[in-house]
C-alpha positions as CSV (number, residue, x, y, z in Angstrom):
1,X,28.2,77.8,-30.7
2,X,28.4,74.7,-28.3
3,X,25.8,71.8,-29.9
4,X,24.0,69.4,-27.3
5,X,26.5,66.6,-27.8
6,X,29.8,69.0,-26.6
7,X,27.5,70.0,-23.7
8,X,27.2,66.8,-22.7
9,X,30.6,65.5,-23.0
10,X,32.4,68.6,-20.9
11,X,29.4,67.6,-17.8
12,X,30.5,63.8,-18.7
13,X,34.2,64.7,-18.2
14,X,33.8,67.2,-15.2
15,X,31.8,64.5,-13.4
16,X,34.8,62.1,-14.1
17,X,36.9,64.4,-13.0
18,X,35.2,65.3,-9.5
19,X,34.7,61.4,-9.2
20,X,38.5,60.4,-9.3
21,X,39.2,63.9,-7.1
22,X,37.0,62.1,-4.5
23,X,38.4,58.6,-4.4
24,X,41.9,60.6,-3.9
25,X,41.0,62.7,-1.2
26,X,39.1,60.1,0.3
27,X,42.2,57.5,-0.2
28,X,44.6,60.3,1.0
29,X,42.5,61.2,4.1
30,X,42.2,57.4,5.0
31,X,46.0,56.7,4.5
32,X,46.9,60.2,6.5
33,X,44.9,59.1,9.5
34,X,45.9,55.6,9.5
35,X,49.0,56.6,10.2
36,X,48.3,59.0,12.8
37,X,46.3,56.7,14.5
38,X,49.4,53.7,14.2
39,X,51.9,57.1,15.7
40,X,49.2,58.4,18.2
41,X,48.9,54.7,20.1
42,X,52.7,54.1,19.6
43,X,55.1,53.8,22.5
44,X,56.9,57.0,21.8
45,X,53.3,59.4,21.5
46,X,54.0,60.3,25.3
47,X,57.5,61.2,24.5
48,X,56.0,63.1,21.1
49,X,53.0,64.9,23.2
50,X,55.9,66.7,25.4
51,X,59.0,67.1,22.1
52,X,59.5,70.4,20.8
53,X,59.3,71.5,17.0
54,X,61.9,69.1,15.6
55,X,60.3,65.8,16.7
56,X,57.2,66.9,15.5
57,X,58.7,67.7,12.2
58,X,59.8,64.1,12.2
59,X,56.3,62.8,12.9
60,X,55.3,64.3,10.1
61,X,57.3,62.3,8.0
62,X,55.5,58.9,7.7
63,X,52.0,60.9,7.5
64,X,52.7,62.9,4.7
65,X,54.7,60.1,3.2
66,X,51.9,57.6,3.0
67,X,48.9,60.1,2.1
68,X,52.0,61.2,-1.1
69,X,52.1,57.0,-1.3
70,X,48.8,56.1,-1.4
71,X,47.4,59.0,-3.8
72,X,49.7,58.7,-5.8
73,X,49.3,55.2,-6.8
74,X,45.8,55.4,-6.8
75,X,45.8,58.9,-9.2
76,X,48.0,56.3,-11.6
77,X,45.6,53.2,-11.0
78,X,42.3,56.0,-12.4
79,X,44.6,57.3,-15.1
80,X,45.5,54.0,-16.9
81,X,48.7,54.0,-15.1
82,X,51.0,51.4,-13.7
């Protein structure tokens, strides 16, 4: 039997929960294209428009490394963390 206070405290922890899950997709989308945007209107976008598969692998890099950066801290920043 679940009393009024438990009820309250599982909503209380799920609406924590959904809060911090939108501050790091929100962060992650932000920091992913941030950096598309810095690639797309660098010099070499022509040359990356036109590359095959392993220069766009290579793009990929520095976008997937700063959304990994960026949540990251900020998942440890919600959590108490350094």
């Amino acid at each position: 039997m679940e009393t009024q206070a438990t009820g309250r405290s599982k909503r209380q922890t799920s609406h924590e929960f959904y809060q911090k899950l939108y501050k790091l997709a929100r962060a992650g989308g932000a920091a992913f294209w941030i950096t598309d945007f810095a690639i797309s209107v660098s010099p070499i976008a022509a040359e990356y428009r036109a590359a095959y598969l392993l220069i766009d692998t290579g793009m990929n890099v520095p976008r997937f490394l700063a959304l990994g950066i960026v949540v990251g801290r900020l998942y440890d920043k919600l959590n108490g963390g350094a």
